[in-house]
Predicted model as a PDB file, atoms N, CA, C, CB and O in Angstrom, pLDDT in the B-factor column:
MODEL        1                                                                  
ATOM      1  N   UNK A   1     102.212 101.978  96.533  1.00 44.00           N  
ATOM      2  CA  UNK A   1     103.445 101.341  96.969  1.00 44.00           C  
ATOM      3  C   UNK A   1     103.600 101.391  98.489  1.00 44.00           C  
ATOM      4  CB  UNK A   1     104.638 102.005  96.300  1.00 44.00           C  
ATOM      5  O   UNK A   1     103.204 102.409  99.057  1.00 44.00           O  
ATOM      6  N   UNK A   2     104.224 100.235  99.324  1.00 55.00           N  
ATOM      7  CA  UNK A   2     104.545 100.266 100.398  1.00 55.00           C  
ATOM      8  C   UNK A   2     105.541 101.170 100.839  1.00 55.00           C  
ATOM      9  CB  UNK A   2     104.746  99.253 100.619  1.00 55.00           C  
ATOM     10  O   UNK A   2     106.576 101.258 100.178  1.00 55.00           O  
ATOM     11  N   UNK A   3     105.349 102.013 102.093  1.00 59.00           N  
ATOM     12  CA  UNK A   3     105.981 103.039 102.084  1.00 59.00           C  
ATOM     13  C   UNK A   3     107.007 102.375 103.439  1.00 59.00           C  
ATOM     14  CB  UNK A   3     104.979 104.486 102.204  1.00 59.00           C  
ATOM     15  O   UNK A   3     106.778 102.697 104.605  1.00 59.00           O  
ATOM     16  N   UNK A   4     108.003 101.535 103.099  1.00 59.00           N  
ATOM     17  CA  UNK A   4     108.721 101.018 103.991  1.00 59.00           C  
ATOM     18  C   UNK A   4     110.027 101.989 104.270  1.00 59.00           C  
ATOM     19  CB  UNK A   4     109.012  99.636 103.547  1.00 59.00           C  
ATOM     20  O   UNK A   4     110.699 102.547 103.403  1.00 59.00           O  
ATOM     21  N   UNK A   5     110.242 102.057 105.896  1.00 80.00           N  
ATOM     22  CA  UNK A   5     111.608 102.537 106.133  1.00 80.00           C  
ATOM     23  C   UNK A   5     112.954 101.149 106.229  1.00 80.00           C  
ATOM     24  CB  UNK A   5     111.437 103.450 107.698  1.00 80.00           C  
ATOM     25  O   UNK A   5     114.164 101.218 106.012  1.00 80.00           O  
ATOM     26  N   UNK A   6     112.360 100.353 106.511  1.00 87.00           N  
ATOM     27  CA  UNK A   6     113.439  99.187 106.235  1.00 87.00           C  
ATOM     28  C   UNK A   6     113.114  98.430 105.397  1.00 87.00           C  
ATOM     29  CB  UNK A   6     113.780  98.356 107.227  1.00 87.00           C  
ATOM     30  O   UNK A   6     111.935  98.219 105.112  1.00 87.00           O  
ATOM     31  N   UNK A   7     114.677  97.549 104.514  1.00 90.00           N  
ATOM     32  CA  UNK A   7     114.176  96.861 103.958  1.00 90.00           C  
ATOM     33  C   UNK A   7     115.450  95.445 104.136  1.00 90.00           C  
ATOM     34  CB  UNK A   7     113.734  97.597 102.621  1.00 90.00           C  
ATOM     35  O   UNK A   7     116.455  95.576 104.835  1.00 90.00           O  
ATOM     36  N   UNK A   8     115.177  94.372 103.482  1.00 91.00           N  
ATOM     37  CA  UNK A   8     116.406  93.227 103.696  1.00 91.00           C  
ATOM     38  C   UNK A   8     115.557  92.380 102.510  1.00 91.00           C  
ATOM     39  CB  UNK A   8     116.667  92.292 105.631  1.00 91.00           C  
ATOM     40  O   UNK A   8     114.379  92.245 102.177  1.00 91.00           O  
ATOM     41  N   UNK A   9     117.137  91.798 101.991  1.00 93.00           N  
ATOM     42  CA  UNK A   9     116.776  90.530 100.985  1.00 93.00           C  
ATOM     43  C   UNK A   9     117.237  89.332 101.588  1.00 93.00           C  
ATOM     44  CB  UNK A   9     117.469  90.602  99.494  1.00 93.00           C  
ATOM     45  O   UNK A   9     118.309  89.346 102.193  1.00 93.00           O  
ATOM     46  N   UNK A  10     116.507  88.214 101.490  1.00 92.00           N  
ATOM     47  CA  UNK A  10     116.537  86.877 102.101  1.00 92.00           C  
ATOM     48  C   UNK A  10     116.370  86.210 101.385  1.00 92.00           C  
ATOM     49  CB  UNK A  10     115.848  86.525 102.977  1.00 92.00           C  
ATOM     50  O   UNK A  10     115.486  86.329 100.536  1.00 92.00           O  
ATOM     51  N   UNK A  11     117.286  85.118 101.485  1.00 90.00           N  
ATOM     52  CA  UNK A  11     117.502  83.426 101.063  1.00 90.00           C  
ATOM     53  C   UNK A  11     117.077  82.626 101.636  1.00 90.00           C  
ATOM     54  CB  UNK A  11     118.617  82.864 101.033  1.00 90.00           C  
ATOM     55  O   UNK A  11     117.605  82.213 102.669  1.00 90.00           O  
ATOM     56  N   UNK A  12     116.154  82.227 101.221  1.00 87.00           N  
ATOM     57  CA  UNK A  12     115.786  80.555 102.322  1.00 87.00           C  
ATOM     58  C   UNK A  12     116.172  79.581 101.386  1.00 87.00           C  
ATOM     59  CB  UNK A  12     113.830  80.085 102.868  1.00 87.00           C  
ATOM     60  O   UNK A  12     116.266  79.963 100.219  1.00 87.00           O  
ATOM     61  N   UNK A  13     116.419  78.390 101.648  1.00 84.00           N  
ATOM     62  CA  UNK A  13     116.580  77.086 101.222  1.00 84.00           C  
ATOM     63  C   UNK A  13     116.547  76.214 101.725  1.00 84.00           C  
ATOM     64  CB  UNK A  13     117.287  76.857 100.814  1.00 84.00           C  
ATOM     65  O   UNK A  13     116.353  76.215 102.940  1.00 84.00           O  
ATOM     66  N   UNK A  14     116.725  75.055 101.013  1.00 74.00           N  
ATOM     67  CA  UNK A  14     116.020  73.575 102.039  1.00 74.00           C  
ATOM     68  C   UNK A  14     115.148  72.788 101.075  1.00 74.00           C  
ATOM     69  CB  UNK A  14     114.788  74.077 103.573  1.00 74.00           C  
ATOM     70  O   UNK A  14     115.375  72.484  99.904  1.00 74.00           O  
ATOM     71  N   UNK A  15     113.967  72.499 101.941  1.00 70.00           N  
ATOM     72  CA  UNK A  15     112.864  71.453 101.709  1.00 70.00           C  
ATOM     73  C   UNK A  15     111.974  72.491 101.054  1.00 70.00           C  
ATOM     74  CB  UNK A  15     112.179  70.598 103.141  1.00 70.00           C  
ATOM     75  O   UNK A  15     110.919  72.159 101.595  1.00 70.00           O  
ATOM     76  N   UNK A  16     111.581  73.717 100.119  1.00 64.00           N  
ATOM     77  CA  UNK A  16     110.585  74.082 100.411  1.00 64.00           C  
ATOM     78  C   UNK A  16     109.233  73.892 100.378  1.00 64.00           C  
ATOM     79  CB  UNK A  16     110.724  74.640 100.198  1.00 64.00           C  
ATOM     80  O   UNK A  16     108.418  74.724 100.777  1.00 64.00           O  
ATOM     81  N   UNK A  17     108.923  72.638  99.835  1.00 61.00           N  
ATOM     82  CA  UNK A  17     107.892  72.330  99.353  1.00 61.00           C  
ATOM     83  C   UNK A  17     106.991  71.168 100.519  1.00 61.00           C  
ATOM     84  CB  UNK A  17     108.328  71.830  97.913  1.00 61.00           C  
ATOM     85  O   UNK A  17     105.787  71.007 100.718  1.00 61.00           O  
ATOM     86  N   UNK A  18     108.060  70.596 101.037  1.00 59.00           N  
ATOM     87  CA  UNK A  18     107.455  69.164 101.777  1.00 59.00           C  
ATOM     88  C   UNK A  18     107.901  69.953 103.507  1.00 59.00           C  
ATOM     89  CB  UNK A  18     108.656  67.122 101.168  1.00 59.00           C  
ATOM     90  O   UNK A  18     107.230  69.881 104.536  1.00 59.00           O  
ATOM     91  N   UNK A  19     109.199  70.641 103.304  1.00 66.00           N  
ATOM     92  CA  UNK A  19     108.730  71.353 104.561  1.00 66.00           C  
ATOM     93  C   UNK A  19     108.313  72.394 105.029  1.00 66.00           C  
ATOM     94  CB  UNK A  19     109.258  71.371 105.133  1.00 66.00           C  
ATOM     95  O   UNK A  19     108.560  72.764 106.177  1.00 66.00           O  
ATOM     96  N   UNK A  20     107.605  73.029 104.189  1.00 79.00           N  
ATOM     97  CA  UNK A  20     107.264  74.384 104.446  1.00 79.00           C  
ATOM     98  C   UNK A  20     107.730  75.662 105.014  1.00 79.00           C  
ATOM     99  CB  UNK A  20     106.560  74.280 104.906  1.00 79.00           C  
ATOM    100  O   UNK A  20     107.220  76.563 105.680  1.00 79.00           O  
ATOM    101  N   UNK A  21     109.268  75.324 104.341  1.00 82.00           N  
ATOM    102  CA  UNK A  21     109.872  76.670 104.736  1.00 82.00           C  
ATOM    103  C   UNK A  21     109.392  78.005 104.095  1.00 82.00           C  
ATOM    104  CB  UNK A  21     111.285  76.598 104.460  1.00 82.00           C  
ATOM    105  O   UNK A  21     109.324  79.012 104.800  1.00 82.00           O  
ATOM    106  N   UNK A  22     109.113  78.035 102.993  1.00 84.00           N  
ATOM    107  CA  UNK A  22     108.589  78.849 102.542  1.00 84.00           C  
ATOM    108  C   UNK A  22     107.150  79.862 102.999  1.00 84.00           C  
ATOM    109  CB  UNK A  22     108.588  78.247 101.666  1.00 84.00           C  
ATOM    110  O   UNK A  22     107.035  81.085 103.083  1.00 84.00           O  
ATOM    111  N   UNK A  23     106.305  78.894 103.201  1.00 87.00           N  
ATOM    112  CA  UNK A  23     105.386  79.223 103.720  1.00 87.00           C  
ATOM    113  C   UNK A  23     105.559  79.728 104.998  1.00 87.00           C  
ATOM    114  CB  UNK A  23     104.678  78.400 103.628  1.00 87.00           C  
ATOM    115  O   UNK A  23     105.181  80.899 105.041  1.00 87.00           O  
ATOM    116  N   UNK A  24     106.097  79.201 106.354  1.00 90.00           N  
ATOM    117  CA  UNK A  24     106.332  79.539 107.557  1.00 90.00           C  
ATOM    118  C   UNK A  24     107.294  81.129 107.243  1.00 90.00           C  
ATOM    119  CB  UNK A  24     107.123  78.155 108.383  1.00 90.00           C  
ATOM    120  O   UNK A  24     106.955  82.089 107.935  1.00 90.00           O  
ATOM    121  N   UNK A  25     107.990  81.255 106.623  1.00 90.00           N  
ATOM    122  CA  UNK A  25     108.753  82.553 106.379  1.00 90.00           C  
ATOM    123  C   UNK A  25     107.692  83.711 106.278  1.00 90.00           C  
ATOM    124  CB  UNK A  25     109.673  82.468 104.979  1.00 90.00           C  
ATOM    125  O   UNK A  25     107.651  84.695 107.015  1.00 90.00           O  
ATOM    126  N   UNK A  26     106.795  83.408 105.180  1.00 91.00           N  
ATOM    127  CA  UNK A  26     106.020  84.402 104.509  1.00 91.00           C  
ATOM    128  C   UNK A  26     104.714  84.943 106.046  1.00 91.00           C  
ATOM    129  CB  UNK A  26     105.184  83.469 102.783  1.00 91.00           C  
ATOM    130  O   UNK A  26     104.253  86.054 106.309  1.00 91.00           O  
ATOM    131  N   UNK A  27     104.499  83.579 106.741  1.00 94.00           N  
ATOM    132  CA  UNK A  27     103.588  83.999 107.907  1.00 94.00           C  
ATOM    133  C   UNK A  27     104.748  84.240 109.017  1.00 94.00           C  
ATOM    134  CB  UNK A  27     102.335  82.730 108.381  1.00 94.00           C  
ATOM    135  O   UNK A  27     104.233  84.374 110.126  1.00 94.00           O  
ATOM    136  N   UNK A  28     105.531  84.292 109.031  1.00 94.00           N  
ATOM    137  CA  UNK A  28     106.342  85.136 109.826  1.00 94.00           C  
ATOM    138  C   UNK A  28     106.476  86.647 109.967  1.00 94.00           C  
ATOM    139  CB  UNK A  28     107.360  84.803 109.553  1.00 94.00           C  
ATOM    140  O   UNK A  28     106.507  87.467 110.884  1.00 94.00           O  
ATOM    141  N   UNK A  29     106.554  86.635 108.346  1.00 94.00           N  
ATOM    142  CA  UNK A  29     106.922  87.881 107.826  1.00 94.00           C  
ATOM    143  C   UNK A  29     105.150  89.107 107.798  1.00 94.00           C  
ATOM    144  CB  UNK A  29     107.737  87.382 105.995  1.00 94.00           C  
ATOM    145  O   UNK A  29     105.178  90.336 107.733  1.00 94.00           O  
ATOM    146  N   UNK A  30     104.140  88.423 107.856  1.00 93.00           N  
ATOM    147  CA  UNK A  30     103.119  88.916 107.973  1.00 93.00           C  
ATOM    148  C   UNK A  30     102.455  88.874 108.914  1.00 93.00           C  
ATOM    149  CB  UNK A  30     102.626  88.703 107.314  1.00 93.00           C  
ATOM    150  O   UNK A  30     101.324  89.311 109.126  1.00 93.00           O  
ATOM    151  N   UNK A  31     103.181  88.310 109.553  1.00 95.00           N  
ATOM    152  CA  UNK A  31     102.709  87.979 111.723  1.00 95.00           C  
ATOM    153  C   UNK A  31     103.002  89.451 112.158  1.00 95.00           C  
ATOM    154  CB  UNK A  31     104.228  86.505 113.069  1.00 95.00           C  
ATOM    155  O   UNK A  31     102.260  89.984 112.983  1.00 95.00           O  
ATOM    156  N   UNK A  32     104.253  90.241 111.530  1.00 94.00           N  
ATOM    157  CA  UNK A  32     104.487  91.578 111.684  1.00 94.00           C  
ATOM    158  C   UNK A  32     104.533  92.269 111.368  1.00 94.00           C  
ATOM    159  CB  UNK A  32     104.902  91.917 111.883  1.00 94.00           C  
ATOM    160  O   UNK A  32     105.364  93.139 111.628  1.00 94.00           O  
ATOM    161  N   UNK A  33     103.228  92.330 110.229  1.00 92.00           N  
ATOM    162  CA  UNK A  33     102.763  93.283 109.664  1.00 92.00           C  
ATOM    163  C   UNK A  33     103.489  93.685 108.507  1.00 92.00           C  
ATOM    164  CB  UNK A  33     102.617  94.159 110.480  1.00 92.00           C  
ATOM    165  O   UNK A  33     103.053  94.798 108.211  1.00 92.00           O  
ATOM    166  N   UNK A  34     104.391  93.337 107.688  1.00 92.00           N  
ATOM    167  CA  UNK A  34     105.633  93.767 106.529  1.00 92.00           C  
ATOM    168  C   UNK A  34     105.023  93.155 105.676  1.00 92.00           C  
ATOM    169  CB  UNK A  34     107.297  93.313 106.621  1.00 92.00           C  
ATOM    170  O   UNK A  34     103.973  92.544 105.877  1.00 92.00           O  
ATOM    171  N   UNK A  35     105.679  93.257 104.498  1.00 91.00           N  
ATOM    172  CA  UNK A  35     105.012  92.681 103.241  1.00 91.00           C  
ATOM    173  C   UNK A  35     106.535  92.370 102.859  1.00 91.00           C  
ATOM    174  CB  UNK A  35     103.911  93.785 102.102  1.00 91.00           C  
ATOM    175  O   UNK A  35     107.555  92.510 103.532  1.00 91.00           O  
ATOM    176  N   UNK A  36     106.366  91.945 101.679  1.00 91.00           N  
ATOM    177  CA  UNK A  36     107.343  91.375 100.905  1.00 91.00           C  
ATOM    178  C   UNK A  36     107.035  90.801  99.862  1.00 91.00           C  
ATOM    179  CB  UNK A  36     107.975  90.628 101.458  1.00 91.00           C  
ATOM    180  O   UNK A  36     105.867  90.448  99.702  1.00 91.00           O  
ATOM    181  N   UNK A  37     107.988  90.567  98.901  1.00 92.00           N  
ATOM    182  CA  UNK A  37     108.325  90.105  97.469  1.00 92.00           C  
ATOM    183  C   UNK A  37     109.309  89.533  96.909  1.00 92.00           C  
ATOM    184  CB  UNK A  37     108.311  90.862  96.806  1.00 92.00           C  
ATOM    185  O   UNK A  37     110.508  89.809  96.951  1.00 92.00           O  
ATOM    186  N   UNK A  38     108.414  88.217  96.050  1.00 90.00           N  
ATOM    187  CA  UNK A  38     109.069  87.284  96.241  1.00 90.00           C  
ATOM    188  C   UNK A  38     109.733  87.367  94.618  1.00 90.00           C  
ATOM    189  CB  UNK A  38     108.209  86.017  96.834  1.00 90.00           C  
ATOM    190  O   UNK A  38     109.114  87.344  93.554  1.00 90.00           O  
ATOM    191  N   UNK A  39     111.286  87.476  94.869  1.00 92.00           N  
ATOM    192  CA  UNK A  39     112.224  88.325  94.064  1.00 92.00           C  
ATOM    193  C   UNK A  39     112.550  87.054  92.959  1.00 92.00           C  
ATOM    194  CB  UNK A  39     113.724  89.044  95.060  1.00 92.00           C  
ATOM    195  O   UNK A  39     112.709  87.242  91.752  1.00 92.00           O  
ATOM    196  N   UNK A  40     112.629  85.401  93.802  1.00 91.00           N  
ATOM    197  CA  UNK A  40     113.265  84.415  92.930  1.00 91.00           C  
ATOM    198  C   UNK A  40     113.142  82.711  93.460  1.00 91.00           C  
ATOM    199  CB  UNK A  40     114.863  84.910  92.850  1.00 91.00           C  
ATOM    200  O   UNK A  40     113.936  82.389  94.344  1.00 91.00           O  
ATOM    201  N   UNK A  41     112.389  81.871  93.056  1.00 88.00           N  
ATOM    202  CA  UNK A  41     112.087  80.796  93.587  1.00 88.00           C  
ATOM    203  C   UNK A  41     112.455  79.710  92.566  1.00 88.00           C  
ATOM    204  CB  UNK A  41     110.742  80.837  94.019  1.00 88.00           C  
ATOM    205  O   UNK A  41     111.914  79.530  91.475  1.00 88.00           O  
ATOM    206  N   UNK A  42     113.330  79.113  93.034  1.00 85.00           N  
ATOM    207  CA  UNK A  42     113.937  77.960  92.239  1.00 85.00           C  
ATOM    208  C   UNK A  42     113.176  76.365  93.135  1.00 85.00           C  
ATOM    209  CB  UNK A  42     116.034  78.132  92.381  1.00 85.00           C  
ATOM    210  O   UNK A  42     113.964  76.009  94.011  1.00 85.00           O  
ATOM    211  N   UNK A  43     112.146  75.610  93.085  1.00 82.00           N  
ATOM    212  CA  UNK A  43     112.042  74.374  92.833  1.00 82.00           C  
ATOM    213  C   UNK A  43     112.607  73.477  92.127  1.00 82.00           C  
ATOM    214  CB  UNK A  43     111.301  74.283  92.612  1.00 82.00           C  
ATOM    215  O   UNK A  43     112.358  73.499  90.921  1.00 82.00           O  
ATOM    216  N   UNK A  44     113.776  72.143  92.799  1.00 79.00           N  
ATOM    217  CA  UNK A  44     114.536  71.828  92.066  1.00 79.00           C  
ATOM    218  C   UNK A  44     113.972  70.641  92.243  1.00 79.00           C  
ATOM    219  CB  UNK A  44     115.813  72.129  92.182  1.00 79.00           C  
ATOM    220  O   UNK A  44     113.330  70.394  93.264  1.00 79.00           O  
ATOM    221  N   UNK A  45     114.190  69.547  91.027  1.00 77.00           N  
ATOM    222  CA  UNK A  45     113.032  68.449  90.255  1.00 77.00           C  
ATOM    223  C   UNK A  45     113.947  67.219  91.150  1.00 77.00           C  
ATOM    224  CB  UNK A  45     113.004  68.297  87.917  1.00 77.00           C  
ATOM    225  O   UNK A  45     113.523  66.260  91.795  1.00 77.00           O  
ATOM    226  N   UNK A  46     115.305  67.663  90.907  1.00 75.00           N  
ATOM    227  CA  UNK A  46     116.255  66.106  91.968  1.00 75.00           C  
ATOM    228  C   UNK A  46     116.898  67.121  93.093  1.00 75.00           C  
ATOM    229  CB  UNK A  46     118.096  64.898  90.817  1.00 75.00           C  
ATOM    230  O   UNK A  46     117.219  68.305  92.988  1.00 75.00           O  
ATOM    231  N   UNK A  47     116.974  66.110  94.340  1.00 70.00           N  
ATOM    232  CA  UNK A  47     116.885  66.494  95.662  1.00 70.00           C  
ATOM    233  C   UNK A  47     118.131  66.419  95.843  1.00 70.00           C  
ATOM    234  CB  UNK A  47     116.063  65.783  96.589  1.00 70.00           C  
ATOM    235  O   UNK A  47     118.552  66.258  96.988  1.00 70.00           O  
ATOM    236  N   UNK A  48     119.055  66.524  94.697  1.00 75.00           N  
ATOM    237  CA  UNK A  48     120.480  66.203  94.765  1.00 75.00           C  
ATOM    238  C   UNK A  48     120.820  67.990  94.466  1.00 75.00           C  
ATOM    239  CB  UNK A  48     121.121  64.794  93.417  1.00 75.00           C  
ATOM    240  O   UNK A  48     121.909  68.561  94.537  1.00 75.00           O  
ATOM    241  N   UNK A  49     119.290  68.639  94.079  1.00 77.00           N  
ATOM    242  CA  UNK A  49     120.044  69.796  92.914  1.00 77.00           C  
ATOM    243  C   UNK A  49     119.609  71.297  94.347  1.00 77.00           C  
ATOM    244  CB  UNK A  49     118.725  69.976  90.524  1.00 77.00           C  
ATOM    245  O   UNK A  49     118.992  70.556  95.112  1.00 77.00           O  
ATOM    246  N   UNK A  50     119.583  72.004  94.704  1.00 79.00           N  
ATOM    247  CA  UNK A  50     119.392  72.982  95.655  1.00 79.00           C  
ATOM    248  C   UNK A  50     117.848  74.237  95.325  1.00 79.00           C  
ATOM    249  CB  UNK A  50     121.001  73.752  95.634  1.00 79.00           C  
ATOM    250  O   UNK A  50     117.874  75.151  94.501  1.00 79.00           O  
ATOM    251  N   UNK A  51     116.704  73.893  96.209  1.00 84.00           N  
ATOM    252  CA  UNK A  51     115.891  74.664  96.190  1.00 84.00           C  
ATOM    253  C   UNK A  51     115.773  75.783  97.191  1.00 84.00           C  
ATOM    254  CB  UNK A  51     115.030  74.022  96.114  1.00 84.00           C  
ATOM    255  O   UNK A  51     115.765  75.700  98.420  1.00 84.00           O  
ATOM    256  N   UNK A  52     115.659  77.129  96.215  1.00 88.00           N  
ATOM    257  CA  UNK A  52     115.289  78.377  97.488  1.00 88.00           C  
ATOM    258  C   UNK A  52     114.353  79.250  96.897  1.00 88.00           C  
ATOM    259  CB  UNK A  52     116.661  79.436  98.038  1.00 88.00           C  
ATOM    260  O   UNK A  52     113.841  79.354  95.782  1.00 88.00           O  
ATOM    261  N   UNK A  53     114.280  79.859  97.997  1.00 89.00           N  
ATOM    262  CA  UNK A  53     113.585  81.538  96.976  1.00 89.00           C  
ATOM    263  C   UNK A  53     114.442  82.573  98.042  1.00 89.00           C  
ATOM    264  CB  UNK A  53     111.069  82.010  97.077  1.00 89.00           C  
ATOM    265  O   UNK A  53     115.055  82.485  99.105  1.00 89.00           O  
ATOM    266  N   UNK A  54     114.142  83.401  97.239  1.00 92.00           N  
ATOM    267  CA  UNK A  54     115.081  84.826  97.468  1.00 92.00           C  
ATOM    268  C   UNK A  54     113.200  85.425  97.446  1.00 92.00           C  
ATOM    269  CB  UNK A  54     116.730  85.550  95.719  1.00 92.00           C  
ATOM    270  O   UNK A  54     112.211  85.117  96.780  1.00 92.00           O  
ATOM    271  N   UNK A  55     113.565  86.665  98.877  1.00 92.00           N  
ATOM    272  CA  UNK A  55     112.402  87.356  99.481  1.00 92.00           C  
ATOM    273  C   UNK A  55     113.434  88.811  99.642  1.00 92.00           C  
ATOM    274  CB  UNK A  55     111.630  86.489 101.138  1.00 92.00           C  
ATOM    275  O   UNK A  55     114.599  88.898 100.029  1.00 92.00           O  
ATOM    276  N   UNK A  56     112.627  89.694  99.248  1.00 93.00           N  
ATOM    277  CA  UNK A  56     112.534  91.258  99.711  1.00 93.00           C  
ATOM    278  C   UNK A  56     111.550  91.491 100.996  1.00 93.00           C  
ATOM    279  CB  UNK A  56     111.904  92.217  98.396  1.00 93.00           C  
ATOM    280  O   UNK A  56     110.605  90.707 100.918  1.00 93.00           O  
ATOM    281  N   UNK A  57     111.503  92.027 101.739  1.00 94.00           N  
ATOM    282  CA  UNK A  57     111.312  92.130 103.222  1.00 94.00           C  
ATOM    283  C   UNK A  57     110.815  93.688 103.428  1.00 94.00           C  
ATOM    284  CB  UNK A  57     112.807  91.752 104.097  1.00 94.00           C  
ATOM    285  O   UNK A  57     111.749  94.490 103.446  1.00 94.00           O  
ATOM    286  N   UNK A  58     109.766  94.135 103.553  1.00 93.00           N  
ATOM    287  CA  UNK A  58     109.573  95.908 103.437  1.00 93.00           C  
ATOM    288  C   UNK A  58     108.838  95.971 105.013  1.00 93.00           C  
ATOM    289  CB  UNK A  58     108.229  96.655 101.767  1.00 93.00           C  
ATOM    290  O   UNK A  58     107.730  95.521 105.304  1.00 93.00           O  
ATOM    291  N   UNK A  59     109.660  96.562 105.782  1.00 91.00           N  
ATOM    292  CA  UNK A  59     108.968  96.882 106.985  1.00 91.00           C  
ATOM    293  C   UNK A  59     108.886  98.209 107.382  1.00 91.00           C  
ATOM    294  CB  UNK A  59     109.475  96.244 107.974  1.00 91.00           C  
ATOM    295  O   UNK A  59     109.411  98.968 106.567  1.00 91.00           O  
ATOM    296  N   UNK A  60     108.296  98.868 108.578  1.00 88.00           N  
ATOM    297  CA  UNK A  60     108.381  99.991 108.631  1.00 88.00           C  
ATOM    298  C   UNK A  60     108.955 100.704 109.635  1.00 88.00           C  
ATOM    299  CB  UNK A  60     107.485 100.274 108.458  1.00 88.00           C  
ATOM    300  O   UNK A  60     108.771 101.892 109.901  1.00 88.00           O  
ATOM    301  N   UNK A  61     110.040  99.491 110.470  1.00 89.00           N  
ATOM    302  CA  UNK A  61     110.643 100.165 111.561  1.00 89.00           C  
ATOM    303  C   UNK A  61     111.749  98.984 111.374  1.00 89.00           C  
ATOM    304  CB  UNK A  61     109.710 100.417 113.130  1.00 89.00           C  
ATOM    305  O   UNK A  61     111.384  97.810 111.319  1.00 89.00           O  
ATOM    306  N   UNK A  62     113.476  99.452 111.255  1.00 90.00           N  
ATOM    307  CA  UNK A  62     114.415  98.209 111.814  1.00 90.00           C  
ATOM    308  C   UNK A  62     114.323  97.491 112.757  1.00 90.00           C  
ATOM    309  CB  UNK A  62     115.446  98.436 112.081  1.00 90.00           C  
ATOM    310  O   UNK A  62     115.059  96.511 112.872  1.00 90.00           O  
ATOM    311  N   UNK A  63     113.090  97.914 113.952  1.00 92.00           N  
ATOM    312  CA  UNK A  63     113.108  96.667 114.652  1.00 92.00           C  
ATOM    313  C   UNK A  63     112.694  95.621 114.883  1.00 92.00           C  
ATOM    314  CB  UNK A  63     113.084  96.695 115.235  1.00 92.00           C  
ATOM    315  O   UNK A  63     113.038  94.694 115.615  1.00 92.00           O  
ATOM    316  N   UNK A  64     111.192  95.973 113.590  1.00 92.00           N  
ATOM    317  CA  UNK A  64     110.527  94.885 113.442  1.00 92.00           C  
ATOM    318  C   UNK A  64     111.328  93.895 112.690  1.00 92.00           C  
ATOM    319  CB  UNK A  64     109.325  95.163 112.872  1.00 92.00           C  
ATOM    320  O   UNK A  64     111.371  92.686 112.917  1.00 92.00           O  
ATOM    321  N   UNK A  65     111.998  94.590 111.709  1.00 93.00           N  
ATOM    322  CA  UNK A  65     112.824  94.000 110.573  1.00 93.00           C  
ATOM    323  C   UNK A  65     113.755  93.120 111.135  1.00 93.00           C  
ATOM    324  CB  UNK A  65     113.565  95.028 109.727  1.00 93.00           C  
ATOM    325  O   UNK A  65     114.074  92.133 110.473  1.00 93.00           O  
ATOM    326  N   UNK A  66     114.323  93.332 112.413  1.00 93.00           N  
ATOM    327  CA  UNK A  66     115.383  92.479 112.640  1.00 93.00           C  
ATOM    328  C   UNK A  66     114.693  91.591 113.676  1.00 93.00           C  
ATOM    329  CB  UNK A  66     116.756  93.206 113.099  1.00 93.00           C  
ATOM    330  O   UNK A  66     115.306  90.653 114.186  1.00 93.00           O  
ATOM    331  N   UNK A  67     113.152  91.936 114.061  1.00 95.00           N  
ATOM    332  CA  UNK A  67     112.867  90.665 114.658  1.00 95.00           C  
ATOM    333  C   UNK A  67     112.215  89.397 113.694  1.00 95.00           C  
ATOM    334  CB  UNK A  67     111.901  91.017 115.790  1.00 95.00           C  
ATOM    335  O   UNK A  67     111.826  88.274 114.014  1.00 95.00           O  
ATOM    336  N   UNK A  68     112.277  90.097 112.362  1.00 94.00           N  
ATOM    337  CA  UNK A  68     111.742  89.161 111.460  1.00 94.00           C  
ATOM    338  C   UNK A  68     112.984  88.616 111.159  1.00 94.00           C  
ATOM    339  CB  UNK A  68     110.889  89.670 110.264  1.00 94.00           C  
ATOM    340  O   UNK A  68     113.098  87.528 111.721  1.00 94.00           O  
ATOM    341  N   UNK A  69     113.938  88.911 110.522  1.00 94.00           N  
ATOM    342  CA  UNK A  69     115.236  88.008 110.632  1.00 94.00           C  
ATOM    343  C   UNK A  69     115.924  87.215 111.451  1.00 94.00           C  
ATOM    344  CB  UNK A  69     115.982  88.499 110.489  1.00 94.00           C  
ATOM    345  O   UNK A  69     116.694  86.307 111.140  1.00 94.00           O  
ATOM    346  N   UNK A  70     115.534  87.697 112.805  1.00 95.00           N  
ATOM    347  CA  UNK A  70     115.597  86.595 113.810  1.00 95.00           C  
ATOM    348  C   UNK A  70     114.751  85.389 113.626  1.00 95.00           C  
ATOM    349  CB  UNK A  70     115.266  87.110 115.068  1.00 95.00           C  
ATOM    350  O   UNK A  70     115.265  84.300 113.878  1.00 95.00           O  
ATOM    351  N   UNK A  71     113.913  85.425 113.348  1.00 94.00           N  
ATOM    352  CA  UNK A  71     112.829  84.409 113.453  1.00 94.00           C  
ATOM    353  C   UNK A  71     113.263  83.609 112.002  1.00 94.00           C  
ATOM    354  CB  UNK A  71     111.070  85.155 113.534  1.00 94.00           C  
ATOM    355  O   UNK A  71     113.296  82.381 112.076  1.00 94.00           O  
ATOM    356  N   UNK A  72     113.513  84.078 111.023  1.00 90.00           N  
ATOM    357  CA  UNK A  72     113.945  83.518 109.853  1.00 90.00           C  
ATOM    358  C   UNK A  72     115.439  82.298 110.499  1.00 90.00           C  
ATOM    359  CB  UNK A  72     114.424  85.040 108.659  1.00 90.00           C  
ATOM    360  O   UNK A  72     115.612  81.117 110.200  1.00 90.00           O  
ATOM    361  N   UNK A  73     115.913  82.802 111.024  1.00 86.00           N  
ATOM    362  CA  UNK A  73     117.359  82.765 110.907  1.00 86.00           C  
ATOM    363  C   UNK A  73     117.342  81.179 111.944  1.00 86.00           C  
ATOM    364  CB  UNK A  73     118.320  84.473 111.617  1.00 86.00           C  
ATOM    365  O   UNK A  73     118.397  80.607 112.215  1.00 86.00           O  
TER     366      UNK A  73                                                      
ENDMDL                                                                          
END                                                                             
């Protein structure tokens, strides 16, 4: 198990599929070394209906952690 001192849960939503929010999050999130888990991903079939995923965030210092939420945000 990852032996994280910080941790944060995140919502992304949007495009995730055609704009690659998803993806850009996850190499964000591994640009600084954290890992994470991906807690809940809804792909929605009409663009009328709301797609996200929900991410757990395990880092090993709050400051990386909050420079990864910056960058999310």
């Amino acid at each position: 198990p990852y032996a994280a001192q910080s941790t944060a849960k995140v919502r992304l939503s949007g495009d995730l599929i055609d704009g690659l929010v998803l993806a850009k999050a996850l190499d964000i999130v591994q640009t600084h070394r954290a890992e994470f888990k991906l807690e809940q991903l809804q792909v929605a079939s009409d663009k009328h209906k709301p797609s996200y995923a929900e991410l757990s965030i395990y880092s090993m210092t709050v400051v990386v952690l909050n420079q990864i939420l910056a960058e999310l945000s």
